[in-house]
N, C-alpha and C positions, 0 to 999 in steps of 0.2 A: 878639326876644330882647333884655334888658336887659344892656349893659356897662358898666364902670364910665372903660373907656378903649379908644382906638381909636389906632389906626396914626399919624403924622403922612400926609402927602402922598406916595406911594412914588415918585411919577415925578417928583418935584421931588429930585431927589440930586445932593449936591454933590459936587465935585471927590473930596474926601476919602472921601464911600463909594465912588463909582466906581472909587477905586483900591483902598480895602480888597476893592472885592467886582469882580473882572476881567469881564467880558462872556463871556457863555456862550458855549462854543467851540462851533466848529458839525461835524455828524459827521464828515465828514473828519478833522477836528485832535483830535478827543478821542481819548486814549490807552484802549483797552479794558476796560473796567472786569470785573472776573474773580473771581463770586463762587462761595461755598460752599454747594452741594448736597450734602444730608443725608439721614438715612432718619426716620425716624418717632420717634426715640429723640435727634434733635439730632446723630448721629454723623456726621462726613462720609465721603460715601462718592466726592466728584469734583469737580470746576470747570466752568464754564461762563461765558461772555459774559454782562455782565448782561440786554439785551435777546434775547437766544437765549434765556433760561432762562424767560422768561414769555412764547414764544412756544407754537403747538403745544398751548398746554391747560396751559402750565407747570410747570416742575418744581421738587419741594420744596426750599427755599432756606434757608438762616439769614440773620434777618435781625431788626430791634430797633425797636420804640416807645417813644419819649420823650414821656412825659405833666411840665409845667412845673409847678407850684401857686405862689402867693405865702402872705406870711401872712395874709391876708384865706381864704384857703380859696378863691382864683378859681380856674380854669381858664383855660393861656393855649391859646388855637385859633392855627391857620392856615389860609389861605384857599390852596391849590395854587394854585401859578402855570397859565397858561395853555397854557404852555411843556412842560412836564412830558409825558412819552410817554401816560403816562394817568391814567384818575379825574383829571382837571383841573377845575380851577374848587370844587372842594368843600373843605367844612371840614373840617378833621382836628387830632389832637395836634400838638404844634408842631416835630417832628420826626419823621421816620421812614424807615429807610434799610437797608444790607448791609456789613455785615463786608467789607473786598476779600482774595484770598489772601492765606495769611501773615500777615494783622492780626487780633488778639485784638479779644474783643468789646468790652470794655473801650475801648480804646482810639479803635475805633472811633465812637460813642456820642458819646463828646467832640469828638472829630472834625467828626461833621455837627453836631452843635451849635453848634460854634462857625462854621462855614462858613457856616449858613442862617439862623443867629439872630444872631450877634454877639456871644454871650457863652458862657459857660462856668457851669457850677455841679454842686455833688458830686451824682454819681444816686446812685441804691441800684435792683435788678435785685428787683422783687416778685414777677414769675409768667410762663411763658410759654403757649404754646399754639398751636394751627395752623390754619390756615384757609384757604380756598380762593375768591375770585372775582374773576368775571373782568369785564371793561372792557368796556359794548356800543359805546362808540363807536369806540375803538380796538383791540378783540380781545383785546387783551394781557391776562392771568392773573396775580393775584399769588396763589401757592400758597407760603406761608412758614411755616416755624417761629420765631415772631418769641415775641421777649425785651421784656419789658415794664419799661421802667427810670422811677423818678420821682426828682423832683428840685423842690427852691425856689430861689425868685428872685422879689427884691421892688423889682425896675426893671425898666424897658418894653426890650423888646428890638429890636435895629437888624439887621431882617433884611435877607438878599441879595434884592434886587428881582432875580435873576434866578431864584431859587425860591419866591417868597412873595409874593402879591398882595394880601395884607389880613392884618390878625391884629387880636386884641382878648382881654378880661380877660372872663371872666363865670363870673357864680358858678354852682356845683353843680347848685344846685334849678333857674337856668332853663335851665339848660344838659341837664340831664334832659327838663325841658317840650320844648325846641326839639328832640330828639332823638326825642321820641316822635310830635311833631306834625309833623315836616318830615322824616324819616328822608334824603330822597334827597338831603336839602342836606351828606350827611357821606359822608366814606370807609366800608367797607364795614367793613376793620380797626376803626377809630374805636369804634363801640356796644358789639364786642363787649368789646375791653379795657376803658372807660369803667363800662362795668355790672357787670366784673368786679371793679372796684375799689372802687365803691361800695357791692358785695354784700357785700364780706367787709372793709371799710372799711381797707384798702392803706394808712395812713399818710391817709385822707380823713378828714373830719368832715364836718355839714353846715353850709355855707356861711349 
């Protein structure tokens, strides 16, 4: 797959991102994160522990994808950190996360944006839809009702090294080829938003 830019060095970070971006706490010290389970219609119907809720076969969540574009029409990816409970290592949109109790989706959106990328920029919410699969290596189910937001931004973004292990710029058409020809190298979520957005051309053109 052809980029037109790639990441600087992630594990060469200096004083100043190490303090923008804190050292992942480890489970003991993390405060319980407490998302919104819903029915089929996005309505909530309860709460749940984020890792309880994709245990068990997982249960339906609200939850949002951030697709980046510049004005070149690229695609910006991320590479999952290592770290991450599951689907690690693969390429996906360059965010994508859960509303916690009490926080508007809105709100949240910018949120993990700014946490894992570095920056911020206005989304706009295209389409959502629901999907179910699950993690062979680590078990774990994501069964979400996820919200599909887009957004530009025409600088390289400074994500957190402790959620992002690569990222790069690539445009449309190869980003299409690579998807068709390497399927396993992306999140399961990933194709099918991506193809939905290109179907019905979401604010895309071709690159």
């Amino acid at each position: 797959m052809q980029v037109e830019s790639s990441n600087p060095q992630l594990a060469s970070i200096g004083k100043a991102e190490k303090e923008r971006f804190p050292p992942r706490q480890t489970e003991k010290q993390k405060v319980p994160e407490i998302i919104v389970l819903v029915d089929e219609r996005d309505n909530p119907i309860g709460y749940e522990e984020k890792l309880a809720a994709h245990r068990d076969g997982g249960k339906l969540h609200r939850a949002f994808s951030i697709f980046i574009f510049n004005s070149k029409k690229q695609a910006l990816l991320q590479l999952r950190s290592k770290a991450k409970h599951h689907f690690q290592s693969l390429w996906s949109n360059p965010c994508c996360s859960h509303p916690i109790k009490g926080e508007k989706l809105e709100a949240a959106v910018h949120r993990k944006l700014k946490q894992e990328l570095g920056f911020d920029t206005p989304l706009k919410e295209t389409f959502s839809f629901v999907y179910k699969a699950t993690d062979p290596k680590s078990g774990l189910t994501e069964h979400e009702f996820d919200h599909v937001f887009i957004g530009q931004y025409d600088r390289d973004p400074k994500p957190n090294p402790e959620e992002v292990d690569d990222w790069k710029w690539v445009t449309l058409a190869e980003l299409q080829r690579d998807l068709d020809k390497n399927p396993a190298k992306y999140t399961p979520w990933f194709p099918i938003a991506f193809n939905k957005l290109r179907k019905e051309n979401l604010g895309l053109s071709e690159a």
